[in-house]
C-alpha positions as CSV (number, residue, x, y, z in Angstrom):
1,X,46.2,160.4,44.9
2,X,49.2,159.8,47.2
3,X,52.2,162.7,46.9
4,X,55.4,160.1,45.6
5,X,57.7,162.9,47.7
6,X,56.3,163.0,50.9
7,X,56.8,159.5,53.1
8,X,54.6,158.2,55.7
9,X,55.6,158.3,59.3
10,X,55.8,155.4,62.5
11,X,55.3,158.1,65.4
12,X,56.2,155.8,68.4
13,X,56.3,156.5,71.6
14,X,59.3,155.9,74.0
15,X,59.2,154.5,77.7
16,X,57.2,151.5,77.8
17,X,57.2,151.0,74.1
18,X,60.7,151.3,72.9
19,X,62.5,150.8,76.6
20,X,61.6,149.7,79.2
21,X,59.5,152.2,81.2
22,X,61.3,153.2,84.6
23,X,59.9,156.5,86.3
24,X,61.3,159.4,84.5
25,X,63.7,157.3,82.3
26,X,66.5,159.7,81.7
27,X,70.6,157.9,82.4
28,X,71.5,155.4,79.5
29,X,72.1,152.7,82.6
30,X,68.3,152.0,82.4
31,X,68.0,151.9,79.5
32,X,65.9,148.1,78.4
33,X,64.9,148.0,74.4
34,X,62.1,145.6,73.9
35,X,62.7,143.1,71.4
36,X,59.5,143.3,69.7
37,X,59.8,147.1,69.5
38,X,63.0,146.9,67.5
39,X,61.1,144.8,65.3
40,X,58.8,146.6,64.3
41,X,60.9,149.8,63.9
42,X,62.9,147.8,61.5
43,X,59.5,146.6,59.8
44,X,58.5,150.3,59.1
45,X,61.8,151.7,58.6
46,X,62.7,148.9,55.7
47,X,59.0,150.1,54.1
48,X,60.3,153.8,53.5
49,X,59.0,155.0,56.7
50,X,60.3,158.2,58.7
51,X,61.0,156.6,62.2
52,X,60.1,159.5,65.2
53,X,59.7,159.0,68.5
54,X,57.2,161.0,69.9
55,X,57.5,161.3,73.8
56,X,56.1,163.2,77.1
57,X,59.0,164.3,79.3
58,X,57.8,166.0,82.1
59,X,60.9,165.1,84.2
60,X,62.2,168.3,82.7
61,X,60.2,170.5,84.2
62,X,59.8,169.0,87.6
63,X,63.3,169.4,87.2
64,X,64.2,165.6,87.5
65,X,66.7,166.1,84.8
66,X,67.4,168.3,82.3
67,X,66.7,169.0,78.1
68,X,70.6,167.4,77.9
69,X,70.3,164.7,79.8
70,X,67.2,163.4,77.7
71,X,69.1,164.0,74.8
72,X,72.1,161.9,75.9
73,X,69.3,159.2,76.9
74,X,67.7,159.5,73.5
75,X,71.5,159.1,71.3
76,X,71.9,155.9,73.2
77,X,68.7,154.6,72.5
78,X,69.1,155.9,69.0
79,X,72.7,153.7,68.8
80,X,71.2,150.7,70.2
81,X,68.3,150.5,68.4
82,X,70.3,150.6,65.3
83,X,73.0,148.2,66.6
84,X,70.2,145.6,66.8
85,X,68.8,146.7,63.0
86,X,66.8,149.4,63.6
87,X,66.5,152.8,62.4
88,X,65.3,155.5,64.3
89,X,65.1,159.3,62.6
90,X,63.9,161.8,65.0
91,X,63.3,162.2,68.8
92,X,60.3,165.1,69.5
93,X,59.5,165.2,73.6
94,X,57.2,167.4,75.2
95,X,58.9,168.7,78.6
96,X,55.7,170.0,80.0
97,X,54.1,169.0,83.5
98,X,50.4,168.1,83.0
99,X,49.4,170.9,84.6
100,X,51.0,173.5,83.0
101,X,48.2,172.4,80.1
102,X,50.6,172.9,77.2
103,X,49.9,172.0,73.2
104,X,53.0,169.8,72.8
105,X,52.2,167.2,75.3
106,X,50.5,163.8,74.4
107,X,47.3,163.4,73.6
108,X,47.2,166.7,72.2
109,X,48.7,167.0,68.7
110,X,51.2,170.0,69.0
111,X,54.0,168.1,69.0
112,X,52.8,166.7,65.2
113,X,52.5,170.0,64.0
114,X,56.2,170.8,65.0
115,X,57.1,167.5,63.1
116,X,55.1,168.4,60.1
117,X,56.9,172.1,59.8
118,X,60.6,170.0,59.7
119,X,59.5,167.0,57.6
120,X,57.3,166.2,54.5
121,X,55.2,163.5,55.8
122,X,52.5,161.4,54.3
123,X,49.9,161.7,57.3
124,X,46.8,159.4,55.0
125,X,49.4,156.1,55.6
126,X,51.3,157.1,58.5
127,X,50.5,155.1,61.7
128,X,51.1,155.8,65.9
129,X,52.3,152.8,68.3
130,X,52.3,153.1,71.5
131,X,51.9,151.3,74.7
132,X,48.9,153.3,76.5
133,X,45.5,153.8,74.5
134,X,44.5,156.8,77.2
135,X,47.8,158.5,75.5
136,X,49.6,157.3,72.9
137,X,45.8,156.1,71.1
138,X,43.9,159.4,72.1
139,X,46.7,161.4,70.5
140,X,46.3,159.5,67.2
141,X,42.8,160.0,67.3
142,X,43.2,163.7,67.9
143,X,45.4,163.6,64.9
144,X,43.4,161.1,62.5
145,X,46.0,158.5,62.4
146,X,45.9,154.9,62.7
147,X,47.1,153.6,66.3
148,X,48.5,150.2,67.0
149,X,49.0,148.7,70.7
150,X,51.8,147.4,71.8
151,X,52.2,145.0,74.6
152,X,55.7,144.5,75.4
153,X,54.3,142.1,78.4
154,X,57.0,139.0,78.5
155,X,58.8,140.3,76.0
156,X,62.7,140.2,76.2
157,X,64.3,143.5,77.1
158,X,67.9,144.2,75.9
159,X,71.0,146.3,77.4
């Protein structure tokens, strides 16, 4: 029996699903949102979903930019998205290099547990989308969660 108070979630990843991935995305000026992405953030987001972007960052600590800069990256993308009908709740990034083996970084599932101790979510019809199966896919696995690919191949990029 499904809990009527808790809401399902869309965890979706960010560069190469919602915007255009450029190496270590981080100043608003490169910032691309795919058409289709918007889309289906709407789609989700009109259902009674939780929209949250779930995202590695290691740029942070190879010190390519910093916690602040992402953040400005992430309120832009967050405006934009919503100029174009979108809804986006939450940002959760992992700043961790690969190697330094953390719990927070995609594909393991320590970033969901941080989600799950700030929101209510309905995990049994919540769903991950991402762009990379050997991430985004292995982390919903890791997690029991649906996953969805997304190809944003010839689709339109936006501002």
């Amino acid at each position: 029996m499904q809990n009527s108070s808790k809401r399902p979630a869309l965890f979706i990843d960010r560069d190469g699903t919602i915007n255009k991935d450029c190496p270590y995305c981080h100043d608003p000026k490169d910032l691309h949102i795919y058409k289709k992405a918007v889309e289906l953030i709407k789609f989700y987001s009109d259902k009674g979903y939780l929209v949250i972007v779930v995202t590695n960052q290691s740029g942070i600590n190879r010190g390519y930019f910093s916690e602040d800069e992402v953040e400005v990256f992430n309120n832009e993308l967050k405006k934009r998205v919503e100029s174009m009908g979108g809804k986006i709740d939450d940002f959760f990034f992992c700043p961790h290099r690969p190697d330094e083996n953390c719990d927070c970084r995609k594909p393991r599932t320590g970033m969901l547990r941080k989600i799950l101790s700030k929101y209510d979510i309905d995990l049994s019809r919540s769903i991950v989308v991402g762009d990379r199966d050997d991430i985004d896919g292995e982390f919903a696995r890791n997690a029991g969660l649906e996953f969805k690919i997304i190809s944003n191949d010839g689709d339109e990029s936006v501002g």
